[in-house]
N, C-alpha and C positions, 0 to 999 in steps of 0.2 A: 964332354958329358960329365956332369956330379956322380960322386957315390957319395951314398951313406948306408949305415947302418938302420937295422930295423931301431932300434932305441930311437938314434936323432929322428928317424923320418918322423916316428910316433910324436916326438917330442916338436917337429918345428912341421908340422903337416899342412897347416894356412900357408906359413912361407913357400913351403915344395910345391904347392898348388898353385901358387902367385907365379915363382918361376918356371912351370912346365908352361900357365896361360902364355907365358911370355915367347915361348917356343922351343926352351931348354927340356932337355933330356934328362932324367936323372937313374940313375941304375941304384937299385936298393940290393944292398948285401944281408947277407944272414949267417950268423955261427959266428965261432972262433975262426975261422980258416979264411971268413967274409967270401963266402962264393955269392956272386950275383945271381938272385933269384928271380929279378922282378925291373921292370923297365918304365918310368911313365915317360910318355909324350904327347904331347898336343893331339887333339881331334880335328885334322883338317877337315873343314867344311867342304862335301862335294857341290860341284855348283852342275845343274842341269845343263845338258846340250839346247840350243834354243829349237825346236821343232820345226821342222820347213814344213807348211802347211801345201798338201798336192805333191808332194813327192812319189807317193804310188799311183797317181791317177790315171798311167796307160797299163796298169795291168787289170783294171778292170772289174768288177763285182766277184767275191768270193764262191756264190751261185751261180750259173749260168743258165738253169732255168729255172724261172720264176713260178713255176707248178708244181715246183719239187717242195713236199710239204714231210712233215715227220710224226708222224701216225704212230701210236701205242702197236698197230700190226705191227709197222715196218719195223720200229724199235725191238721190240720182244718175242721175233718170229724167232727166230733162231735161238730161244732161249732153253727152251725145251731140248733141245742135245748138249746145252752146257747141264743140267742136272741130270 
């Protein structure tokens, strides 16, 4: 892993961007004491899981019956003891 100072990083920041693309690490210091404040590395790209299509098909409709509907009653009956 690189260090540098805030100074260089400001002064060579296209380069430091070229070598992090590249997969390098660079730890930027700060102060007279140079404590590391600050870290870049690369953004791995996450890649998707490929989907198995039919994977939950024996568990079956989320519903089990098809009459059951959602009505403003049924919704907001019990609403009246919440206030």
């Amino acid at each position: 892993m690189k260090q540098m100072t805030v100074g260089e990083f400001k002064a060579q920041f296209s380069s430091v961007l070229d070598e992090v693309m590249k997969g390098n690490s660079i730890q930027i210091l700060y102060g007279r004491a140079k404590k590391p404040v600050a870290q870049l590395t690369k953004i791995e790209e996450k890649t998707k899981k490929k989907r198995i299509p039919g994977l939950y098909k024996d568990y079956g409709p989320y519903w089990e019956d098809e009459s059951f509907e959602i009505t403003p009653e049924w919704l907001f009956d019990d609403m009246n003891d919440l206030m």
